[in-house]
Kinemage of the C-alpha trace (Angstrom):
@kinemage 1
@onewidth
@group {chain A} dominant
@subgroup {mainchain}
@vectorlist {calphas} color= white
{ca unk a 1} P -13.387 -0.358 27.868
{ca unk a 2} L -12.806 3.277 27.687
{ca unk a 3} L -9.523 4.027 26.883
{ca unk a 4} L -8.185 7.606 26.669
{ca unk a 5} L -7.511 9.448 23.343
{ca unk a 6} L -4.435 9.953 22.464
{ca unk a 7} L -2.329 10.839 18.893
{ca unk a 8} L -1.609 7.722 17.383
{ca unk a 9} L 1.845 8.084 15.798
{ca unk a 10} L 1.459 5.590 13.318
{ca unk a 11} L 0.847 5.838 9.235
{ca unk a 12} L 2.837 7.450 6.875
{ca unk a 13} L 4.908 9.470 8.689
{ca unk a 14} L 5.992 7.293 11.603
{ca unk a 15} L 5.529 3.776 10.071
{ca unk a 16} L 8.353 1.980 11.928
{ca unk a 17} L 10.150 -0.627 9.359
{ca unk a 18} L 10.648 -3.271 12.455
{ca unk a 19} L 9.298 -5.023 15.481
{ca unk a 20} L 12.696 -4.996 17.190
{ca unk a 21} L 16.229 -3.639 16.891
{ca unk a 22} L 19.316 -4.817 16.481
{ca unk a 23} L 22.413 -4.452 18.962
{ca unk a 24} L 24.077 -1.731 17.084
{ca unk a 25} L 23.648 1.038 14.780
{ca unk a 26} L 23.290 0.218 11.399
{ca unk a 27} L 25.367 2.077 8.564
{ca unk a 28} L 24.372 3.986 5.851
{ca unk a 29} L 21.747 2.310 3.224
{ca unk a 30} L 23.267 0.504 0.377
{ca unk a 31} L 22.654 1.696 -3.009
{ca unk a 32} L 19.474 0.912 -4.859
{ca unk a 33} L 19.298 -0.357 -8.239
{ca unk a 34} L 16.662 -0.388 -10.316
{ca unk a 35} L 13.826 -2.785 -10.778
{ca unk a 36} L 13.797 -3.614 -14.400
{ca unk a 37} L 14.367 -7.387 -15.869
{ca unk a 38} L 16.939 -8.637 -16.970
{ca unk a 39} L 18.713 -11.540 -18.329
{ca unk a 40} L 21.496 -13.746 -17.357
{ca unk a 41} L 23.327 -15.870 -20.578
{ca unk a 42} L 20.826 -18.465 -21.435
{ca unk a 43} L 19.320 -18.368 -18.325
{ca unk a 44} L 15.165 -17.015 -17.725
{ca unk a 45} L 14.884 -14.111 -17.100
{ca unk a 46} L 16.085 -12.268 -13.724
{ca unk a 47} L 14.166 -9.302 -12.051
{ca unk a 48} L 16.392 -6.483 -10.361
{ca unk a 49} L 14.206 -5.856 -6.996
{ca unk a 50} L 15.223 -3.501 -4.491
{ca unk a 51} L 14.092 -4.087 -0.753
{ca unk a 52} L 14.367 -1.905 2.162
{ca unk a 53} L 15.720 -3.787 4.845
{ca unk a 54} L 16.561 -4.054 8.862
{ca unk a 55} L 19.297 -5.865 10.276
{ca unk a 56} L 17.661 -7.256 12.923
{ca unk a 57} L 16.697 -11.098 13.774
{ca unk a 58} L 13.148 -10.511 12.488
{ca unk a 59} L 14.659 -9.358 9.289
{ca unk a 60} L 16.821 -12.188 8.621
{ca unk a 61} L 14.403 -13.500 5.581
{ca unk a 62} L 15.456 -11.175 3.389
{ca unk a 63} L 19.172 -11.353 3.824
{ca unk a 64} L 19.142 -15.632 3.848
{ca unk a 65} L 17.570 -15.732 0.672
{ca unk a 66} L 19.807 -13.161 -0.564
{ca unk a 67} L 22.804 -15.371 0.498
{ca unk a 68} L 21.844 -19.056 -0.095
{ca unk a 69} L 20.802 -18.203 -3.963
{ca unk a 70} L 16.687 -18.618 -2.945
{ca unk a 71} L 16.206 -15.131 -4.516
{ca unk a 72} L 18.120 -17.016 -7.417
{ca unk a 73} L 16.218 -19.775 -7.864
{ca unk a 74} L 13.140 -17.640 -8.289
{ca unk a 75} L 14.782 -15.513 -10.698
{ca unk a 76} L 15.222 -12.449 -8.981
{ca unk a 77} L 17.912 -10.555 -7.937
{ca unk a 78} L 17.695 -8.451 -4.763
{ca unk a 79} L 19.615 -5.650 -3.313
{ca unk a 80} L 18.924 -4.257 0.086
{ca unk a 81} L 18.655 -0.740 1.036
{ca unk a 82} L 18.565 0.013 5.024
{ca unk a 83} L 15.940 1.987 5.886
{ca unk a 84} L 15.170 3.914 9.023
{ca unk a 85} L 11.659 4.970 9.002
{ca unk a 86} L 8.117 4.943 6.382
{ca unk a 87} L 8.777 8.633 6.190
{ca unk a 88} L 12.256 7.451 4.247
{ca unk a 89} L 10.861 4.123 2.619
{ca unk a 90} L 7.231 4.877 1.420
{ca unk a 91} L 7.871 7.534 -0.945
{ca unk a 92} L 10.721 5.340 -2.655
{ca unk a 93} L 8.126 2.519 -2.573
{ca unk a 94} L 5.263 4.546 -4.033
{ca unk a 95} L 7.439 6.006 -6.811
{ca unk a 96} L 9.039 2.854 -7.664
{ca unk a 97} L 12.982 3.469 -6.056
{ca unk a 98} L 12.453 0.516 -4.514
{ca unk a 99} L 10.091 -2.476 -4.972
{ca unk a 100} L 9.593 -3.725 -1.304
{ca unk a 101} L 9.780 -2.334 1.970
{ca unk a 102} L 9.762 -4.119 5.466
{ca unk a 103} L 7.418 -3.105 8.304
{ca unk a 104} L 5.448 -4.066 11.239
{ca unk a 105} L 2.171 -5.445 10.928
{ca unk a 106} L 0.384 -2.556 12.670
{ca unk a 107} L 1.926 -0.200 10.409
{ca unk a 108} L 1.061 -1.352 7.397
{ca unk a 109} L -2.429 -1.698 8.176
{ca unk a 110} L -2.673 1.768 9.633
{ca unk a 111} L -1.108 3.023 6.631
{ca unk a 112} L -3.683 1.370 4.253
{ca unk a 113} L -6.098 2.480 6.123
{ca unk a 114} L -5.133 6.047 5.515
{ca unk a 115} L -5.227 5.212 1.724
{ca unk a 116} L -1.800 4.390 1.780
{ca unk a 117} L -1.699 2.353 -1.946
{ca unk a 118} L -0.137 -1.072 -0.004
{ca unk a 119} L -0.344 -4.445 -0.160
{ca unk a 120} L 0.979 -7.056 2.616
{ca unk a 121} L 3.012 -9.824 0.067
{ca unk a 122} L 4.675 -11.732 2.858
{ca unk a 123} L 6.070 -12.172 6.218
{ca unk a 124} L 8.906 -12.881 8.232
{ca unk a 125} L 8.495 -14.346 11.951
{ca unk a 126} L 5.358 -15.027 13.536
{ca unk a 127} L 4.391 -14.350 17.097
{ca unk a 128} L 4.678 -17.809 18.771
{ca unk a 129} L 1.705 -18.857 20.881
{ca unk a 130} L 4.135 -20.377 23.266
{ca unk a 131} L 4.709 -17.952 26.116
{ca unk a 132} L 8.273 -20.015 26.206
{ca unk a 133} L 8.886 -18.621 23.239
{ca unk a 134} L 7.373 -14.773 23.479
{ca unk a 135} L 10.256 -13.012 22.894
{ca unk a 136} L 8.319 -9.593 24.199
{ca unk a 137} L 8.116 -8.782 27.792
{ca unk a 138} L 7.450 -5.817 29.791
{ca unk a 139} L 10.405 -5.099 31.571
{ca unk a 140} L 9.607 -3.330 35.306
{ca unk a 141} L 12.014 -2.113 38.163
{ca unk a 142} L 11.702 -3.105 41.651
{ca unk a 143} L 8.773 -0.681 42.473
{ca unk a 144} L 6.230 -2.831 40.240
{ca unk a 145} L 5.467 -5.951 41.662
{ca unk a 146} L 2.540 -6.529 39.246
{ca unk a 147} L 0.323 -4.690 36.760
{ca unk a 148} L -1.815 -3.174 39.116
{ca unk a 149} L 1.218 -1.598 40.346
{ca unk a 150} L 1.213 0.371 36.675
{ca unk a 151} L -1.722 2.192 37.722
{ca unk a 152} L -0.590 6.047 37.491
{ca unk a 153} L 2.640 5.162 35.981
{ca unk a 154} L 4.900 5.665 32.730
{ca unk a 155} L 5.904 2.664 30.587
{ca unk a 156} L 8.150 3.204 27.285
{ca unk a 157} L 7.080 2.047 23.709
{ca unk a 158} L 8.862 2.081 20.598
{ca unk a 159} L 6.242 4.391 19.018
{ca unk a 160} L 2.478 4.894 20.168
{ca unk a 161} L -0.610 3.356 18.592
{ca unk a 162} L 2.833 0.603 17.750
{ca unk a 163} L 2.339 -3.205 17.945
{ca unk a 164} L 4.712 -3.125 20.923
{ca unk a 165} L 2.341 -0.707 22.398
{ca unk a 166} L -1.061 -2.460 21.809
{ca unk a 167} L 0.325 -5.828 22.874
{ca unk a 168} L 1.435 -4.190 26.979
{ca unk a 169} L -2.053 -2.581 26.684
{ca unk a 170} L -3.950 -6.031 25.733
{ca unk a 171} L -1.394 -8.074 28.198
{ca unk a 172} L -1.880 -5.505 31.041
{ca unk a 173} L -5.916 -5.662 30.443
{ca unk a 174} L -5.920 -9.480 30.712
{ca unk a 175} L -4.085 -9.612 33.494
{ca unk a 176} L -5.712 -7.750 35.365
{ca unk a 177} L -4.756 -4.269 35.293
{ca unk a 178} L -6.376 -1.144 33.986
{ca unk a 179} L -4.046 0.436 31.063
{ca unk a 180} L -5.805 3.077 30.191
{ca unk a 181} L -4.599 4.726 33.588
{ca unk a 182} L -0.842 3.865 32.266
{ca unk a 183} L 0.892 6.614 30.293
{ca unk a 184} L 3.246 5.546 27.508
{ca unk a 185} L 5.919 7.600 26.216
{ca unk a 186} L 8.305 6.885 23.029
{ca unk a 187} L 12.025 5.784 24.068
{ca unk a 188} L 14.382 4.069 21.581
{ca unk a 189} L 14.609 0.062 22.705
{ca unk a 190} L 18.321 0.509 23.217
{ca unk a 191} L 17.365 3.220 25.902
{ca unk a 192} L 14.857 1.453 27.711
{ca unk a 193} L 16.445 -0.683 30.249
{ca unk a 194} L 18.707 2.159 31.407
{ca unk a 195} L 15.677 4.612 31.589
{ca unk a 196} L 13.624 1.311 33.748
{ca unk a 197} L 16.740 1.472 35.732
{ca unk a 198} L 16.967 5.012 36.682
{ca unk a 199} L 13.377 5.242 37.433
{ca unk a 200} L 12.645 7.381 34.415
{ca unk a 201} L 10.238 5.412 33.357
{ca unk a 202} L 8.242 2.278 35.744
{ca unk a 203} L 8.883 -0.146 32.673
{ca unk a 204} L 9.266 -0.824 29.254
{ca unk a 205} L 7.902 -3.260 26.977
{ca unk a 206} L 10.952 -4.418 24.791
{ca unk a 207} L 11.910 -6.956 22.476
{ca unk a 208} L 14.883 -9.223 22.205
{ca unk a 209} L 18.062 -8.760 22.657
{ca unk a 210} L 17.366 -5.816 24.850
{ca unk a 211} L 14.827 -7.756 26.741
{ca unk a 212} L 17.509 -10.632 28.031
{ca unk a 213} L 19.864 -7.799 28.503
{ca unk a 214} L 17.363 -5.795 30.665
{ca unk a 215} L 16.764 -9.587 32.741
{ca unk a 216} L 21.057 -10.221 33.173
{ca unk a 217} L 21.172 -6.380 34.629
{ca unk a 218} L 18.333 -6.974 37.497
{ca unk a 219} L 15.245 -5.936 35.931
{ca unk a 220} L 12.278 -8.332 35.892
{ca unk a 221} L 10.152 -9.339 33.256
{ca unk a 222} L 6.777 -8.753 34.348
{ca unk a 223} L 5.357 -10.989 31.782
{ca unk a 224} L 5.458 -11.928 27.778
{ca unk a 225} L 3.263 -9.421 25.887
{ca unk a 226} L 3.056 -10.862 22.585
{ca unk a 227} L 1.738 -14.677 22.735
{ca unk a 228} L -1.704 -13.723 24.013
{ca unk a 229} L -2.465 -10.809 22.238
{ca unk a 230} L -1.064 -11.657 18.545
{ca unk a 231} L -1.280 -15.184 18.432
{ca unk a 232} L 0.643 -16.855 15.055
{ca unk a 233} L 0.612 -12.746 13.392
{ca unk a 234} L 3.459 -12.015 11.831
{ca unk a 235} L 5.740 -9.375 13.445
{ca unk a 236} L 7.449 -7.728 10.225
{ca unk a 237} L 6.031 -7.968 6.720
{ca unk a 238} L 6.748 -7.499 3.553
{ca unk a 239} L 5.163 -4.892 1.740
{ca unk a 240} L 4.952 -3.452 -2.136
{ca unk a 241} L 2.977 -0.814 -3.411
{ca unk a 242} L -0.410 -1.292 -5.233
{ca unk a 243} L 0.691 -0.507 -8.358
{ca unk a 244} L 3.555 -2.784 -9.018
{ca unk a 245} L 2.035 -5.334 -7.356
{ca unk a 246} L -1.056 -5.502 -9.600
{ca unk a 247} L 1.453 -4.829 -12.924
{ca unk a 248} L 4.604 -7.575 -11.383
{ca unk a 249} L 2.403 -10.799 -10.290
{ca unk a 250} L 5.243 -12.756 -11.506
{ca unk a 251} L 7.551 -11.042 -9.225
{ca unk a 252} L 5.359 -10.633 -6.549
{ca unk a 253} L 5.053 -14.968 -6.664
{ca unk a 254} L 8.485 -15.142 -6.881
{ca unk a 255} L 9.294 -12.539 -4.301
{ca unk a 256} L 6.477 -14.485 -1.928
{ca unk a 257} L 7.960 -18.138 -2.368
{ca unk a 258} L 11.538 -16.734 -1.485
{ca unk a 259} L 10.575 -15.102 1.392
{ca unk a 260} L 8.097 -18.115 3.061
{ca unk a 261} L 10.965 -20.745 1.475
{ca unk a 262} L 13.597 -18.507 3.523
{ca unk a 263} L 11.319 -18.835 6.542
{ca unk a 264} L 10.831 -22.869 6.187
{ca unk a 265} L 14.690 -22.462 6.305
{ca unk a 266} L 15.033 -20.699 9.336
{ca unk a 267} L 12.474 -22.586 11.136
{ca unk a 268} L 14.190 -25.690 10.651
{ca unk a 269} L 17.884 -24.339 12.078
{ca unk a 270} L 18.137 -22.087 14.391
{ca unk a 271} L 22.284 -22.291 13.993
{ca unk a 272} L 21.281 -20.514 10.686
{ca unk a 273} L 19.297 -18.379 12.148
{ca unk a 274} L 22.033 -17.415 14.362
{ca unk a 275} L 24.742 -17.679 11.923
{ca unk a 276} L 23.042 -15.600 9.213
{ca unk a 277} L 20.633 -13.224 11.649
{ca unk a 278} L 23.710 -13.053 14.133
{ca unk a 279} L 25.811 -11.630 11.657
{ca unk a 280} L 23.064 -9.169 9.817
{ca unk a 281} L 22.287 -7.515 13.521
{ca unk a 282} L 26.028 -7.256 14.697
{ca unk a 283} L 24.983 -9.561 17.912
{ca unk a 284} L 27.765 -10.887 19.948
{ca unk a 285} L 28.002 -14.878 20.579
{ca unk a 286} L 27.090 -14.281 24.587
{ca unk a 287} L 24.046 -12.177 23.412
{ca unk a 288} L 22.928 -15.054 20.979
{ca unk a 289} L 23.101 -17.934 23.522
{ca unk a 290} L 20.823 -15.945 25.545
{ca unk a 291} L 17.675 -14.467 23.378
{ca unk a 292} L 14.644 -15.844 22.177
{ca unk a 293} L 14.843 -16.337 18.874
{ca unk a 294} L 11.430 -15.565 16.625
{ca unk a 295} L 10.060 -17.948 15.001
{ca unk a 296} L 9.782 -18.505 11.564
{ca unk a 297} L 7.228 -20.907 10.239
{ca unk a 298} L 6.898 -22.109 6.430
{ca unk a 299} L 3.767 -21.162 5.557
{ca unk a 300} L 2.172 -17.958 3.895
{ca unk a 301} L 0.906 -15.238 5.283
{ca unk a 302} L -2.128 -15.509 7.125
{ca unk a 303} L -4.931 -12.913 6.725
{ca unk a 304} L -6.566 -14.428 9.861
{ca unk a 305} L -3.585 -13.999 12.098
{ca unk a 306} L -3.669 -10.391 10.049
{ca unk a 307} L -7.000 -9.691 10.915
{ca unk a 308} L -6.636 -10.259 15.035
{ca unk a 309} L -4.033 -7.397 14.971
{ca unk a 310} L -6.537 -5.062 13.175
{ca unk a 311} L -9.164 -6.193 15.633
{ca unk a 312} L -7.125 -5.154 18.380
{ca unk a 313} L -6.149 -1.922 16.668
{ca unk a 314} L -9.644 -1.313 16.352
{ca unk a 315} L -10.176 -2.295 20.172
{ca unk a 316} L -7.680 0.142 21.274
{ca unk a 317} L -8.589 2.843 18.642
{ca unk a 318} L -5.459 2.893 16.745
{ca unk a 319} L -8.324 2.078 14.114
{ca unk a 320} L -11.528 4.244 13.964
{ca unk a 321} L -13.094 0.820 12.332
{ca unk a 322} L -11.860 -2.523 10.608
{ca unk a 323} L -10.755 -2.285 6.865
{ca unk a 324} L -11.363 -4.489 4.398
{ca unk a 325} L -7.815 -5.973 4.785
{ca unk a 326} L -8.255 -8.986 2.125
{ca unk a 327} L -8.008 -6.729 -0.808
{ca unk a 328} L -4.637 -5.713 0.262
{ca unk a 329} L -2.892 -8.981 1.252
{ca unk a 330} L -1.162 -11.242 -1.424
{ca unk a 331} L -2.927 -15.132 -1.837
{ca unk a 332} L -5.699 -13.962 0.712
């Protein structure tokens, strides 16, 4: 398929540090601290780490192993830093101000593949192949009965060339429709259902808790976006640069089993997910009981799952061609 060329606003400068957003505005980033070891009494020895964080649902990992003492137990001990954007967290991760960063998946590959010095050490939730369970949709107005009716019309994304973007392009191409003759604009997610509303835009293809939001003020969910396009990829990971990775491998382990051990967690309760996600995103009890919660799965990363989202970014020329993306994940 031919699909019209556009700027992709994805890489270094616009490499968006979530899949999602949470309900509110997050404060200002907490102080860093450095990453040198240190040691605790009698105990082995414990590794400073600083991570740039989002308090959303898909960046609850972090912040459970930070509270139940999993970072801890692998001897580490991590402070987060909010971040807003790769423009703010690369250049900290590159010159060693902080020793991880979260990001979408999309990102980070488009970002090695600009020579970016990354590597992909874990993740956090995985798209489920359940469609019960996609918690993506493209949210429409009354004016767009199906995806056909998107031909010649504008649809929001959180960024271009963005997962969020490539997965209503795939869904809208398997359905049926044509998306190439769909224009999509940037809008915040907390804008989107307004701007669906007031006809700004035809729809938007938003993640949870806007999407449930979007459904309880009248707006339909065309479909889930994410199920059939990035099947079991994860929707944040964790990244670290090159360079510390290749000269920390005992951090980078120990980093790796608290993450996918914080993930085995969450899988198993979704109270705690709740509880401790809830909390970390400032989301109300009414707009809990209503989301779909990601999923978070015990296992490591997958390079496969990994390697479908570069094959789609390579389908919709967010990619000029695949990279070799082994050499730059962690266990692949």
């Amino acid at each position: 398929m031919d699909h019209r060329a556009r700027v992709v606003a994805v890489g270094l400068a616009g490499l968006l540090l979530v899949a999602g957003c949470s309900s509110s505005k997050s404060g200002s980033a907490t102080s860093a601290t450095s990453g040198s070891a240190t040691t605790s009494g009698t105990s082995d020895p414990v590794t400073d780490i600083t991570v740039g964080t989002a308090p959303t649902l898909s960046g609850t990992s972090f912040y459970l192993a930070a509270q139940n003492g999993t970072f801890a137990k692998n001897h580490l001990s991590a402070t987060p830093q909010l971040m807003t954007s790769g423009a703010e967290a690369i250049p900290l991760l590159l010159n060693g101000q902080i020793q991880f960063t979260v990001t979408d998946a999309v990102a980070a590959i488009k970002a090695i593949s600009q020579q970016v010095p990354l590597e992909i050490i874990a993740q956090g939730p995985i798209v489920s192949p359940d469609p019960a369970k996609d918690n993506g949709g493209l949210l429409v107005g009354s004016g767009v009965a199906n995806v056909q009716d998107l031909a010649g019309k504008t649809v929001a994304v959180n960024a271009l060339g963005s997962f969020s973007e490539l997965a209503a392009e795939k869904s809208i191409d398997l359905a049926g429709g044509d998306s190439s003759k769909v224009k999509f604009v940037e809008l915040p997610i907390p804008q989107m259902a307004a701007a669906v509303k007031a006809g700004t835009v035809a729809g938007a293809a938003i993640s949870e808790p806007y999407l449930s939001e979007g459904k309880a003020e009248g707006l339909k969910d065309l479909m889930p976006i994410l199920h059939g396009v990035f099947p079991n990829a994860p929707m944040v990971v964790y990244v670290a640069s090159a360079s510390y990775a290749s000269s920390h491998p005992q951090v980078i382990k120990e980093f790796a089993d608290a993450i996918t051990a914080a993930n085995a967690t969450l899988g198993a309760s979704p109270a705690t997910l709740k509880s401790v996600g809830g909390s970390v995103a400032k989301m109300t009890a009414a707009q809990l009981a209503n989301v779909i919660l990601p999923t978070y799965v015990p296992t490591p990363i997958s390079l496969g799952a990994l390697m479908t989202v570069m094959n789609v970014m390579v389908e919709y020329k967010v990619l000029t061609a695949p990279i070799d993306l082994q050499s730059h994940v962690y266990g692949a």
